[in-house]
C-alpha positions as CSV (number, residue, x, y, z in Angstrom):
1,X,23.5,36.4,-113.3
2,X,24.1,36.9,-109.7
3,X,26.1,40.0,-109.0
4,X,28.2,41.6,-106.3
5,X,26.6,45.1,-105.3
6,X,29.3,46.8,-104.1
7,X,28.8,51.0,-103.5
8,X,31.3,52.2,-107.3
9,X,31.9,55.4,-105.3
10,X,34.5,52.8,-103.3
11,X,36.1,51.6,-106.1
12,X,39.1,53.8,-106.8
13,X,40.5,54.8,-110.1
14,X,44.1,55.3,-110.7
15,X,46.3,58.4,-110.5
16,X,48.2,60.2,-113.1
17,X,51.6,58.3,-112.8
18,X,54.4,57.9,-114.8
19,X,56.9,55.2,-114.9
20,X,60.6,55.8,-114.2
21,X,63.8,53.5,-115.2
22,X,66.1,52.5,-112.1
23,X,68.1,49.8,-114.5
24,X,67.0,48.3,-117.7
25,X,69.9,45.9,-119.0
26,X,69.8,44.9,-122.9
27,X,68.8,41.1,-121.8
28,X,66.8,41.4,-118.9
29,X,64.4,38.6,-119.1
30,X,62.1,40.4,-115.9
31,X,60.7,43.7,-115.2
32,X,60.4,44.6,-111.4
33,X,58.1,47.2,-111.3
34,X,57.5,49.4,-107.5
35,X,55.0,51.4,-106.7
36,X,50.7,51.0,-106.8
37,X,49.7,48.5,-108.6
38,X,46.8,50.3,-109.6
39,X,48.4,52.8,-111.4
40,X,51.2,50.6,-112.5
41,X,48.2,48.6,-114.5
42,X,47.2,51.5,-116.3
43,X,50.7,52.6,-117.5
44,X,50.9,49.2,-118.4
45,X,47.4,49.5,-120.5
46,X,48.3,52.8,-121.8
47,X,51.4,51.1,-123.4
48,X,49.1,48.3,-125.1
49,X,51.4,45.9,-123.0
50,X,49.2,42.2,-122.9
51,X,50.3,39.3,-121.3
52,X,49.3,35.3,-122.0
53,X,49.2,34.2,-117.9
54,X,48.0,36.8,-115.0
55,X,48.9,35.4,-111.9
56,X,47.8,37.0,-108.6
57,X,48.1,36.5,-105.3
58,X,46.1,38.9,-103.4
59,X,45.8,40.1,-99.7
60,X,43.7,37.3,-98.1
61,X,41.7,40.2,-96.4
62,X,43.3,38.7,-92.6
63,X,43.0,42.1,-91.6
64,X,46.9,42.3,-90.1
65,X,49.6,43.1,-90.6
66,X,52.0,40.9,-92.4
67,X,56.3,40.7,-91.3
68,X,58.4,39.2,-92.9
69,X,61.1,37.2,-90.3
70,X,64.5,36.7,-91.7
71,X,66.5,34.0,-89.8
72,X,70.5,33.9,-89.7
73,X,72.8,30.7,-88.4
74,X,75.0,31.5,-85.6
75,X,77.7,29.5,-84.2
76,X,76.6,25.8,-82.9
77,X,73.4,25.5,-84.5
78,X,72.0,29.1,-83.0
79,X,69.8,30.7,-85.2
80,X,69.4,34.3,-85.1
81,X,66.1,36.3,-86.1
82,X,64.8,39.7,-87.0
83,X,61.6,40.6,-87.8
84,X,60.4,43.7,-90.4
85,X,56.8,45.0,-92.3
86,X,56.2,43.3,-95.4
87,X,52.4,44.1,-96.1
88,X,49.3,45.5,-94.6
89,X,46.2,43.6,-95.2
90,X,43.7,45.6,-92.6
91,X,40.8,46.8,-94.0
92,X,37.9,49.6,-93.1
93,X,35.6,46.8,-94.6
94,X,34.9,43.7,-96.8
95,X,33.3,45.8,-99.4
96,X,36.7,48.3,-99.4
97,X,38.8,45.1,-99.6
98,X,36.4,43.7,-102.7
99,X,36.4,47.1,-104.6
100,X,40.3,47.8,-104.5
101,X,40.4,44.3,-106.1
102,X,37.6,44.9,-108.5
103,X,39.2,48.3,-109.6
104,X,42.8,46.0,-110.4
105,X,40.8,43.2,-111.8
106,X,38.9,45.5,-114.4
107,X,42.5,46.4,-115.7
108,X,44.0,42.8,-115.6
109,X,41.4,41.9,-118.1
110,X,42.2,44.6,-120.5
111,X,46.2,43.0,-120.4
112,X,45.1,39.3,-121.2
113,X,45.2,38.4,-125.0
114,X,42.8,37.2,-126.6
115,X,44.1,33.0,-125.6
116,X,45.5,34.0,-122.1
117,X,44.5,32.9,-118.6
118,X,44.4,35.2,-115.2
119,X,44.2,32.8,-112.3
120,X,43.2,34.3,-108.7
121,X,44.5,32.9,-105.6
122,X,42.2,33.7,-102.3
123,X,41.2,32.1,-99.5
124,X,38.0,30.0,-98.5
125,X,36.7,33.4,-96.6
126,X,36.4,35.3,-99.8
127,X,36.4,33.2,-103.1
128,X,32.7,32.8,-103.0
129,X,32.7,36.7,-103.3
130,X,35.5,36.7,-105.9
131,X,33.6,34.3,-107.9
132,X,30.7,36.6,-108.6
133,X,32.4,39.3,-109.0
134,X,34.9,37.5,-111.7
135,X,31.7,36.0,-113.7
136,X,30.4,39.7,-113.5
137,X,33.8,41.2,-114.7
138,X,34.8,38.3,-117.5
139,X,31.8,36.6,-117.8
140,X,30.0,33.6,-116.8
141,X,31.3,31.6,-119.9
142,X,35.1,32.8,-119.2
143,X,35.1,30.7,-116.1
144,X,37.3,28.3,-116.6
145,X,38.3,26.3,-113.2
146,X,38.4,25.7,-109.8
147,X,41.9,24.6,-108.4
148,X,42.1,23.7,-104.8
149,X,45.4,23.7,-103.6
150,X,45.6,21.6,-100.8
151,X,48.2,21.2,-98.2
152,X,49.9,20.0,-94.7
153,X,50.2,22.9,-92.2
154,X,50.3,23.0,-88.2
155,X,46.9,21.9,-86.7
156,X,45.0,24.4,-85.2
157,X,42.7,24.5,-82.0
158,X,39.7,24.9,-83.3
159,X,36.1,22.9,-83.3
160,X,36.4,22.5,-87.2
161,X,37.4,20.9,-89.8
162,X,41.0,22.1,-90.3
163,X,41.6,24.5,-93.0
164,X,44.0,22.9,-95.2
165,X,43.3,24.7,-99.1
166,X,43.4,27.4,-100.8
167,X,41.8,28.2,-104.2
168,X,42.7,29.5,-107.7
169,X,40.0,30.6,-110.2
170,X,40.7,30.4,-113.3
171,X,39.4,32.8,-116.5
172,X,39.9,33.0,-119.9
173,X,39.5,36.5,-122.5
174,X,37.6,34.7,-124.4
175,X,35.6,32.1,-124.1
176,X,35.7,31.6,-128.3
177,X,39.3,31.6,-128.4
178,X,41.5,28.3,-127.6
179,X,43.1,29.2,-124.5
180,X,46.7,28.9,-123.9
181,X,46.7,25.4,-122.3
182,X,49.1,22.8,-122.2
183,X,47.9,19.5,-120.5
184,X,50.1,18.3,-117.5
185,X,49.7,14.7,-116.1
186,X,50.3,13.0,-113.0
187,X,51.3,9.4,-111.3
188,X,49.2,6.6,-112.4
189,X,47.0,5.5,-109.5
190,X,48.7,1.9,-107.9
191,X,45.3,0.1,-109.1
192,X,45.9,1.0,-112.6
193,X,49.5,0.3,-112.5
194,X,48.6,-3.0,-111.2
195,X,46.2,-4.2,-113.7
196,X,47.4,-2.2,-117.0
197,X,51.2,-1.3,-116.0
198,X,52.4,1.6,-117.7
199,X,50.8,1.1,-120.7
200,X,48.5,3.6,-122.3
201,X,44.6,2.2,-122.5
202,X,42.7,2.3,-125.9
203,X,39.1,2.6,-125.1
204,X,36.7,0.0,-126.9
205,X,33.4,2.4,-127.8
206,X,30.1,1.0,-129.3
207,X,27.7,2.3,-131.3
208,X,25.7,4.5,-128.6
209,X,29.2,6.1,-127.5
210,X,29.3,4.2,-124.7
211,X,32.8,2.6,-123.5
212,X,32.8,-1.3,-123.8
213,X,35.7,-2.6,-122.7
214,X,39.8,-1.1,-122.7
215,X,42.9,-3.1,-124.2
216,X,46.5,-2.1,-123.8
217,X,48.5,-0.4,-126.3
218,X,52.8,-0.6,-126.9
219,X,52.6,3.0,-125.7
220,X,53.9,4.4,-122.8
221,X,51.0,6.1,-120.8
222,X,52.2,10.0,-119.7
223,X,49.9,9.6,-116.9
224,X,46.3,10.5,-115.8
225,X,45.5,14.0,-117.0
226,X,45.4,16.7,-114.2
227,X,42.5,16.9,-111.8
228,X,41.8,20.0,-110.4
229,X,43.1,19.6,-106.7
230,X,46.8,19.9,-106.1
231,X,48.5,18.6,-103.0
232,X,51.5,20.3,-103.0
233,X,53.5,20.7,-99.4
234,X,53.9,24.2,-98.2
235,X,57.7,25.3,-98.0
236,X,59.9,23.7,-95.4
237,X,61.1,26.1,-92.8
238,X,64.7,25.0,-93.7
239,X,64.1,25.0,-97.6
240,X,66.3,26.8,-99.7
241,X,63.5,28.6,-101.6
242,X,62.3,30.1,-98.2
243,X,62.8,33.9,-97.9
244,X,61.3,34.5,-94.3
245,X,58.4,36.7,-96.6
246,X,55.0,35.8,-95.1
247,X,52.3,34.1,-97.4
248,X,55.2,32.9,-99.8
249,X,53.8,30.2,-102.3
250,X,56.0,27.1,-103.3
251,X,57.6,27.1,-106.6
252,X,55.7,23.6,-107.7
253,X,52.7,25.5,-107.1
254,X,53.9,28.2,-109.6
255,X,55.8,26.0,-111.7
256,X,52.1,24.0,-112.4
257,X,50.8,26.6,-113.5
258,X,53.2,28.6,-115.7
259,X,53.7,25.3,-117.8
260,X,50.3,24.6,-117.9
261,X,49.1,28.0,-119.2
262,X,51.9,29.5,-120.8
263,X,54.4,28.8,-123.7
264,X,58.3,29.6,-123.5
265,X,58.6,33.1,-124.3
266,X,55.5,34.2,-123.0
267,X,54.9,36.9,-121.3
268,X,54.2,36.7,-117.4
269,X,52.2,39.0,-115.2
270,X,52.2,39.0,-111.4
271,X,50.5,42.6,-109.9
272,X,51.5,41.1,-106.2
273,X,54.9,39.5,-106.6
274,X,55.3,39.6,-102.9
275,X,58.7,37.5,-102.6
276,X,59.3,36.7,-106.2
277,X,58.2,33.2,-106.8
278,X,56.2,34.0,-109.8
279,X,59.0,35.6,-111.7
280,X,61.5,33.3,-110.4
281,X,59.8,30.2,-111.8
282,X,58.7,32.1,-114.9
283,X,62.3,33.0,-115.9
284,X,63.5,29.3,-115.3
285,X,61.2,28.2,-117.9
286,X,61.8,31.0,-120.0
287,X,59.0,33.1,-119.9
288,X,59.3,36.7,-119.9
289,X,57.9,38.3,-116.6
290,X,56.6,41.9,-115.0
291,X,55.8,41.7,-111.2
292,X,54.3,45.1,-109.4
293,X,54.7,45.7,-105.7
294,X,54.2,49.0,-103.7
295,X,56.1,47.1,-100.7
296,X,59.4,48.1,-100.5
297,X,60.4,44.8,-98.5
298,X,58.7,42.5,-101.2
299,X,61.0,44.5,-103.7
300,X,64.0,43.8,-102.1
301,X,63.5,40.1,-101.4
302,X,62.5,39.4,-105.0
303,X,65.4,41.7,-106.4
304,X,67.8,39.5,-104.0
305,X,65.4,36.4,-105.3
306,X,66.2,37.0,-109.1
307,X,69.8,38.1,-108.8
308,X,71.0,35.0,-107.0
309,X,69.0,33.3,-109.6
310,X,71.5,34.9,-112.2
311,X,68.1,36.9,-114.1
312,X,68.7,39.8,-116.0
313,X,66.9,42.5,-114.2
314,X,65.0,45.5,-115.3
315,X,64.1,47.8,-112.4
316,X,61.4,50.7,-112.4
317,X,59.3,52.5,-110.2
318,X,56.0,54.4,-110.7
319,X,55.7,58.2,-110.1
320,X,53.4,60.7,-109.6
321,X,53.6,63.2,-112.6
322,X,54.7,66.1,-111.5
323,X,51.4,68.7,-110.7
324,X,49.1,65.7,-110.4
């Protein structure tokens, strides 16, 4: 196995912390969770919490920092527009960024059951690095998938092929265990429509296994089972969903793969929640949801997020115990 040598001295352990109620209504559905998420995972582990879907989305290591612009209609189409920090993601070094991720990853792993999914969401400029150190971490076997994520964005001026994907790796706990997986489908392609219709294909095998010839059925086909690249358009600068927060993900993307990988009444974990979109789309499909954010900003956009939403909120923050 190939591994990512990275110096352990860098990789930091968490703090003696303790987790204090702000609100915790009888229904709330979501638990919004401020403070490190470092120690918020190992209050989280001390409590022998385990979720079924991990769901992370990571600095990108841009080394910058990240505002969030919030934009307000004036009279006669004017639009106003204010700017404030949302997240730093500057870094002494590659090595720093890769052991503060390890050091959150080791835990995540520990929160998975035994059938659940963590999917990582980097960028090209680091997944190669992520890779290793996730087959190191879960092992080789708990790989599960690549999803590239691609998209539309704003050309840029550069001698290159234009960056237009992201990508999520997906692991399992164990590699024994049927995962949590329910299979999603989407459009038939125009040539099948046009020589099968919407019927679903019964395959015609011989002897040897191999595939001879296909009929049609009376069934409806659901579709073609789904590939593992997703073009899915970023968010509109006028869509609803928008909340000004930078590096905010569209909820199709999230919506894919909470019903993929989870069941209703599942339990959802997102250590970034940034501006909510995880725990929004988990709670509109009724899955219950814990997101962890030390930014302040991302707290109060995904607080607004849920409320508007009408989701029953728990709210908590982690502390230092006293005389740590």
């Amino acid at each position: 196995m190939v591994r990512l040598a990275l110096d352990p001295s860098l990789i930091p352990s968490p703090r003696p912390s303790e987790l204090t109620e702000q609100s915790s209504p009888d229904d709330a559905l979501v638990t919004l969770i401020e403070g490190d998420n470092l120690d918020a995972l190992e209050l989280l582990r001390q409590r022998d919490e385990r979720f079924h879907l991990i769901y992370l989305d990571p600095p990108f290591f841009t080394q910058r920092q990240h505002r969030r612009t919030k934009r307000k209609r004036r009279g006669r189409g004017d639009i106003a527009r204010s700017e404030s920090d949302a997240f730093d993601d500057r870094w002494p070094s590659l090595d720093v960024y890769l052991a503060t991720l390890q050091a959150r990853l080791e835990r995540l792993r520990e929160l998975l059951t035994d059938d659940g999914s963590v999917v990582i969401h980097v960028d090209p400029n680091t997944s190669h690095y992520i890779k290793v150190m996730c087959d190191e971490l879960f092992g080789e076997r708990c790989f599960a998938s690549e999803i590239v994520w691609r998209y539309r964005r704003w050309p840029a001026k550069t001698k290159n092929f234009q960056r237009v994907h992201d990508v999520l790796l997906r692991y399992v706990k164990n590699p024994k265990t049927s995962p949590r997986f329910q299979q999603l489908y989407e459009p038939l392609a125009p040539s099948t429509l046009a020589t099968w219709g919407k019927s679903k294909q019964r395959a015609d095998i011989d002897p040897k296994g191999r595939r001879r010839r296909s009929t049609k059925t009376d069934e409806d086909s659901p579709g073609t089972p789904m590939g593992d690249v997703w073009e899915i358009g970023v968010i509109a600068p006028v869509a609803r969903e928008r909340t000004g927060y930078p590096t905010q993900k569209p909820e199709a993307l999230l919506r894919r793969i909470v019903e993929g990988l989870s069941h209703e009444g599942d339990a959802v974990l997102d250590p970034y929640v940034g501006s909510g979109t995880t725990l929004a789309v988990a709670a509109a499909l009724g899955r219950r949801a814990v997101g962890l954010d030390e930014s302040a900003e991302a707290i109060a956009v995904a607080s607004s997020r849920l409320e508007a939403q009408g989701v029953a909120l728990r709210r908590a923050r982690v502390d230092p115990k006293p005389g740590a």
